[in-house]
C-alpha positions as CSV (number, residue, x, y, z in Angstrom):
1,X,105.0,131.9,51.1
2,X,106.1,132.9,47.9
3,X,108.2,130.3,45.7
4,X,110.5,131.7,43.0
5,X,111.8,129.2,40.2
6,X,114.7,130.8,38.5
7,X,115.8,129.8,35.1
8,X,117.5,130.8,32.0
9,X,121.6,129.6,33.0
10,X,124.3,128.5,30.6
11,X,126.9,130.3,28.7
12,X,127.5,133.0,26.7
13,X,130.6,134.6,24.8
14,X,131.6,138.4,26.3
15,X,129.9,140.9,24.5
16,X,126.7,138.9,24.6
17,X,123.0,139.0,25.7
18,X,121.5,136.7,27.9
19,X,117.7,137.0,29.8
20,X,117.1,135.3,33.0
21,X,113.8,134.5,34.0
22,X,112.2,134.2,37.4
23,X,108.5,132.6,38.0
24,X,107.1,133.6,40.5
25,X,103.6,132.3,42.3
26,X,101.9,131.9,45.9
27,X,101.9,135.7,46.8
28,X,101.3,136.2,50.3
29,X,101.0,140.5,50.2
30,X,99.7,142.4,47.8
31,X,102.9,144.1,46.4
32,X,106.9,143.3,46.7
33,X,110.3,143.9,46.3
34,X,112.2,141.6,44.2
35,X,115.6,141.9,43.0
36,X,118.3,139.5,41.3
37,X,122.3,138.7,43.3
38,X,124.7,137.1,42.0
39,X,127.5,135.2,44.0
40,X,131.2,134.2,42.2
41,X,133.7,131.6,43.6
42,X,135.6,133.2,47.0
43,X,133.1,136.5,46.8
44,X,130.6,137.7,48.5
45,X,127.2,137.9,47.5
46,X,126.0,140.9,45.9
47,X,123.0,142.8,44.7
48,X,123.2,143.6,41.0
49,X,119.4,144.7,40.0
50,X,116.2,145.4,42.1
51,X,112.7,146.5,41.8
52,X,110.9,147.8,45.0
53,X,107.2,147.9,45.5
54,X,107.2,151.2,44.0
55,X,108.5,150.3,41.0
56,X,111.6,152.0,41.8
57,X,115.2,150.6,40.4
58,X,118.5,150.1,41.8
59,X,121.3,148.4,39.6
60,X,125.2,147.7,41.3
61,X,127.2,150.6,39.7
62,X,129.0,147.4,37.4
63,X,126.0,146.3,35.5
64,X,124.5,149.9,35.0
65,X,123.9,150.7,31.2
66,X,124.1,147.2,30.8
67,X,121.2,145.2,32.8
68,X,118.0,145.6,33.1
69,X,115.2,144.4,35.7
70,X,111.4,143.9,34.9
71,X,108.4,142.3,35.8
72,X,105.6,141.3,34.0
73,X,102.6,140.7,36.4
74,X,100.4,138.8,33.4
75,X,103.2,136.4,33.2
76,X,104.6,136.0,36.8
77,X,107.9,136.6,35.9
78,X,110.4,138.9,36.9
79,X,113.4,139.2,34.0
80,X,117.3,140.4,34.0
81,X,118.2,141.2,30.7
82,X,122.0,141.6,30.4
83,X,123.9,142.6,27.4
84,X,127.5,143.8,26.8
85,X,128.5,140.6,29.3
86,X,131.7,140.5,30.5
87,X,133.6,137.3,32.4
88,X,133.4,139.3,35.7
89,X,129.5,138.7,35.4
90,X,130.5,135.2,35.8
91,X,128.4,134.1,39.2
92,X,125.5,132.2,40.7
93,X,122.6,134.2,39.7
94,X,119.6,134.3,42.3
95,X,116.5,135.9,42.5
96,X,114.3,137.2,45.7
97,X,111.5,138.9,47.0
98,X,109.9,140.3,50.1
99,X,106.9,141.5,50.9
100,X,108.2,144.7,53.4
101,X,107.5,147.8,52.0
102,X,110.7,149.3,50.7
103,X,113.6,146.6,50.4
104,X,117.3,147.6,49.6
105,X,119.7,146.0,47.4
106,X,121.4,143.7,50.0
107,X,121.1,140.5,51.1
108,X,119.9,140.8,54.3
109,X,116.8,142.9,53.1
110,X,115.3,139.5,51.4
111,X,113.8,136.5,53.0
112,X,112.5,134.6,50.0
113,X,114.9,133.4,47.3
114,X,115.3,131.2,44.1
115,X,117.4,128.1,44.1
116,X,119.8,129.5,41.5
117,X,121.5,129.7,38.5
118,X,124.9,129.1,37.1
119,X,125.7,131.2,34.7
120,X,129.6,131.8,32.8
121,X,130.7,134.1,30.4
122,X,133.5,133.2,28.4
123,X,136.7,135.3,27.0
């Protein structure tokens, strides 16, 4: 099964840039879908960026213009780079994969996830 070791939490003031990074290792299928949610105090969780086997992106209409999702294979990692950061983006930040072809930007489309990361932005 695939593990995924997320890291790259903290703080930030709004208006900042923050990467998270997710390692990834012990691939089972050739190709996956991976994608990062995020999950704030009382809310539900919620897809903000993906990347399917096709290379194809999907971003949650309040991060788009502003994050970005990307993989590079060489290093196992998959990235979200966020700038313009805004206390709303103030969550639990996870990462996951899965090795169906062809996974959507929800939660239930995943069966492999990070632990997670706390990350805050500040006013």
């Amino acid at each position: 099964q695939i593990q995924l070791v997320v890291s790259g939490g903290g703080s930030v003031q709004a208006g900042g840039s923050l990467r998270l990074s997710c390692a990834f290792f012990g691939y089972t299928y050739s190709t996956y879908s991976m994608a990062w949610f995020r999950q704030a105090p009382g809310k539900e969780r919620e897809g903000v960026a993906g990347l399917d086997d096709f290379g194809s992106t999907r971003y949650a209409d309040s991060v788009k213009g502003r994050f970005t999702i990307s993989k590079d294979n060489a290093k196992n990692t998959l990235y979200l780079q966020m700038n313009s950061l805004k206390p709303d983006d103030s969550a639990i930040y996870y990462c996951a994969a899965d090795g169906r072809p062809r996974r959507r930007l929800q939660e239930e489309d995943y069966i492999n996830w990070g632990q997670g990361t706390q990350f805050t932005v500040s006013s």
